[in-house]
C-alpha positions as CSV (number, residue, x, y, z in Angstrom):
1,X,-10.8,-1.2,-33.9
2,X,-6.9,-1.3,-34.2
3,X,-5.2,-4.5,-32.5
4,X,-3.4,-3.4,-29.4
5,X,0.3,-3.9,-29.6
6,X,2.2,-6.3,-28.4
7,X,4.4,-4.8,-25.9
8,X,1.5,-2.7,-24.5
9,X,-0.8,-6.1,-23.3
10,X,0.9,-6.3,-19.8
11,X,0.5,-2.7,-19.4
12,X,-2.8,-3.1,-20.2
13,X,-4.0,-6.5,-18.7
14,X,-2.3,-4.7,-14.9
15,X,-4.6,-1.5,-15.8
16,X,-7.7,-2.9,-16.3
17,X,-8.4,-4.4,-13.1
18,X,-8.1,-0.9,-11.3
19,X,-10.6,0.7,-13.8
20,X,-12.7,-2.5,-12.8
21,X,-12.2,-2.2,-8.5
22,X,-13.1,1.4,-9.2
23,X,-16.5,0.5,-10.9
24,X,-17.1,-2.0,-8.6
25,X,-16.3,0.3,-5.6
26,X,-18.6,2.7,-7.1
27,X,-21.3,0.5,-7.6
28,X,-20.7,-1.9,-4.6
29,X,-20.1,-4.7,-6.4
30,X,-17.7,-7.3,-4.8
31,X,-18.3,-9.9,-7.2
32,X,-16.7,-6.9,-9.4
33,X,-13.7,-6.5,-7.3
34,X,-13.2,-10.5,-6.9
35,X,-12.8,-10.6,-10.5
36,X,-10.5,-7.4,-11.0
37,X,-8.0,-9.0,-8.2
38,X,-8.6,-12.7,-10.3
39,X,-7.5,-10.6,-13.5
40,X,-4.3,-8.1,-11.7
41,X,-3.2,-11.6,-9.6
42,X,-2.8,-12.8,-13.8
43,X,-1.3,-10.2,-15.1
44,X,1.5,-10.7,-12.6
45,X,2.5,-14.2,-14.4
46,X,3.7,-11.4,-17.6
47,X,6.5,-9.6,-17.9
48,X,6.6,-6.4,-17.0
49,X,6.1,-3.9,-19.4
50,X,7.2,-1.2,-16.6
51,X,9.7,-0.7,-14.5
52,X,8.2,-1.6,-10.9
53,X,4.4,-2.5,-13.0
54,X,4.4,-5.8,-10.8
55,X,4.8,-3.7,-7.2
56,X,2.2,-1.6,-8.3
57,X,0.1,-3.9,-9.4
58,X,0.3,-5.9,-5.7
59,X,-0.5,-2.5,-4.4
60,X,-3.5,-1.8,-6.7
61,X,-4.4,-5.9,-5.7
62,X,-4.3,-5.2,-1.8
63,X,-6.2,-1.8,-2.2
64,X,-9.2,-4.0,-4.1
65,X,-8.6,-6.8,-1.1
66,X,-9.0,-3.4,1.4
67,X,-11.6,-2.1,-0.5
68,X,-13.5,-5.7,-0.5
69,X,-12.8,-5.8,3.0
70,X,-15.1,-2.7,3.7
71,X,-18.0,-4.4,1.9
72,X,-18.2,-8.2,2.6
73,X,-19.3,-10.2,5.8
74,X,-16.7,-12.7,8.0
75,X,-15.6,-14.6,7.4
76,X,-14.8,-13.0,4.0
77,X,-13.8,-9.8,5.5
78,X,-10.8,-11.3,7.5
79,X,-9.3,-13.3,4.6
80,X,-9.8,-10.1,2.2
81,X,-7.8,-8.0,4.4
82,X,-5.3,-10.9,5.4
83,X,-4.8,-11.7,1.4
84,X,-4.6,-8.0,1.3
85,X,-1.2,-8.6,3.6
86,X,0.1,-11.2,2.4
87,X,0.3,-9.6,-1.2
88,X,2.3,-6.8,0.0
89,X,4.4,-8.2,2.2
90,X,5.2,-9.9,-1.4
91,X,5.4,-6.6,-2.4
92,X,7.8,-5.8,0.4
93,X,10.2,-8.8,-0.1
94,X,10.9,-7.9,-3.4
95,X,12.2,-4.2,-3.1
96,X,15.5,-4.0,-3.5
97,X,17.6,-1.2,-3.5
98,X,16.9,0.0,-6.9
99,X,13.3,0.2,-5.9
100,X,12.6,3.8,-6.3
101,X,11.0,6.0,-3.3
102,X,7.8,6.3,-4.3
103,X,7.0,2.7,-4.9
104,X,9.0,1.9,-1.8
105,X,7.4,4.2,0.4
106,X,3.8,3.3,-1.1
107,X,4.1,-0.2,-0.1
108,X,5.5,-0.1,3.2
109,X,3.0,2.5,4.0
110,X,0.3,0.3,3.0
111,X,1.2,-2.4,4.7
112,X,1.6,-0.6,7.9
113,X,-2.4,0.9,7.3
114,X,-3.1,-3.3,7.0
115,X,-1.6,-4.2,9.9
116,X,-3.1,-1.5,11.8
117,X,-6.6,-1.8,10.5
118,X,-6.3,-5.8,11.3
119,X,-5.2,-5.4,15.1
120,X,-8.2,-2.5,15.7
121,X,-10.4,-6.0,14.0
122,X,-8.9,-8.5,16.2
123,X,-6.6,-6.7,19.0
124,X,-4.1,-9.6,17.9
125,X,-1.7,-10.3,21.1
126,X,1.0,-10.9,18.5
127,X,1.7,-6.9,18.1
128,X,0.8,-6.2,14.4
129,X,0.5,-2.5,15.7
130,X,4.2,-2.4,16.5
131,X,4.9,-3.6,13.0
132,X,2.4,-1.0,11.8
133,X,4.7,2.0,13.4
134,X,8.1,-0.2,12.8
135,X,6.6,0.4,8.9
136,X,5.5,3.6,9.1
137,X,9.0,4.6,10.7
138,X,11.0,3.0,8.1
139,X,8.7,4.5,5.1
140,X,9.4,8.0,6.8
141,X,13.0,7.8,6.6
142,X,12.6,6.5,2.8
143,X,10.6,9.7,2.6
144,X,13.2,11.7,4.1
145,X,15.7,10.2,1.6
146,X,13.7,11.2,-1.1
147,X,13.1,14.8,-0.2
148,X,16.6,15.1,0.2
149,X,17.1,13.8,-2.9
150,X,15.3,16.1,-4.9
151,X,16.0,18.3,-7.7
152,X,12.9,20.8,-7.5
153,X,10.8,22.1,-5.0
154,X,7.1,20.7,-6.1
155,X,7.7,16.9,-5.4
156,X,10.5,17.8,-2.1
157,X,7.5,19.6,-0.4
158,X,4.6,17.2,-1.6
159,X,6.5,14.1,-0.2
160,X,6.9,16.1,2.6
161,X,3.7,17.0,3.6
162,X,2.6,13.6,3.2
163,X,5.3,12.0,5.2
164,X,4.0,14.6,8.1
165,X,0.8,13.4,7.8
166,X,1.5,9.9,8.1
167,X,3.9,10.7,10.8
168,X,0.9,12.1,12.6
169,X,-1.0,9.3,12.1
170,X,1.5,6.4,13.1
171,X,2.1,8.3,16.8
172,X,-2.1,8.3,17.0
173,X,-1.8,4.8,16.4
174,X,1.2,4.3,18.9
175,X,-0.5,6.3,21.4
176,X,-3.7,4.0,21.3
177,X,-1.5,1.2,22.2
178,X,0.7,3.2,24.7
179,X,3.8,3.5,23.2
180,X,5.2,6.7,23.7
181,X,8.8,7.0,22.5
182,X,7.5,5.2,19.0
183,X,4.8,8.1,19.3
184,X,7.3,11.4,19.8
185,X,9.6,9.1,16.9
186,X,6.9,9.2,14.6
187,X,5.8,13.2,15.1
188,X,9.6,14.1,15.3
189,X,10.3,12.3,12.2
190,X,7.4,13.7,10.5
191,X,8.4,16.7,11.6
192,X,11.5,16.8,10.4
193,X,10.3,16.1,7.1
């Protein structure tokens, strides 16, 4: 066995723990995921050996907080998904406007599906669901940038279709809480995409 290099450690220590939520997901193991989320939360103290490896890597955290979520008991399943949150809203306070549209999109996207799955949990009076569709809104037009953006057709009309289907999702979820102009925004917007 060859030493791994130097400069590929980060990259490596923010891999493993999605190879290790995906065994543990697998095998329903959330002892598994505690310690893959443990090991991703470290890796985050490196430097990056990526450009955007830490956003991902809160991404890939709050998908294993999601995913732990789904298998664990309260009052573990509320702190799971609220840790799931709070790391991307940490995610979302550090974009900046050289964060590409991808990443961007990815984790305002995510943590409009968090704050919707939370307020279907709780029916929390402090409107999480509007923040859901505010994010869902805002990752649309990031989408829209993006497609406009583009050189060739493959990644214009994948982006696309995915920004319609999350379009189409965000008015459901507007709908169910009666807010019809965010609804006919969302569709419209997907739409347009």
């Amino acid at each position: 066995d060859a030493p791994t290099p130097a400069a590929l450690r980060p990259l490596l220590e923010a891999t493993w723990p999605a190879m290790l939520t995906v065994s543990a997901l697998l095998e329903r193991q959330p002892a598994e995921l505690t310690e893959a989320i443990t090991r991703a939360r470290r890796s985050l103290t490196s430097t990056p050996a990526a450009h955007s490896q830490h956003m991902y890597t809160r991404i890939g955290i709050a998908l294993a907080l999601k995913a732990q979520h789904a298998m664990v008991d309260e009052p573990a399943k509320s702190a799971a998904l609220q840790d799931a949150i709070n790391e991307l809203e940490q995610a979302r306070d550090a974009l900046t406007e050289r964060t590409g549209p991808t990443v961007t999109n990815e984790v305002l996207w995510q943590l409009a599906e968090a704050y919707w799955l939370r307020s279907t949990l709780s029916h929390d009076s402090d409107g999480p669901d509007d923040r859901a569709v505010a994010l869902t809104l805002h990752s649309l037009r990031v989408i829209a940038d993006d497609v406009l953006l583009q050189l060739g057709t493959e990644h214009g009309l994948e982006a696309a279709r995915v920004g319609a289907g999350r379009g189409l999702r965000a008015a459901g979820w507007a709908l169910a809480d009666g807010y019809i102009d965010e609804a006919v925004e969302c569709l419209e917007r997907g739409r347009a995409l």
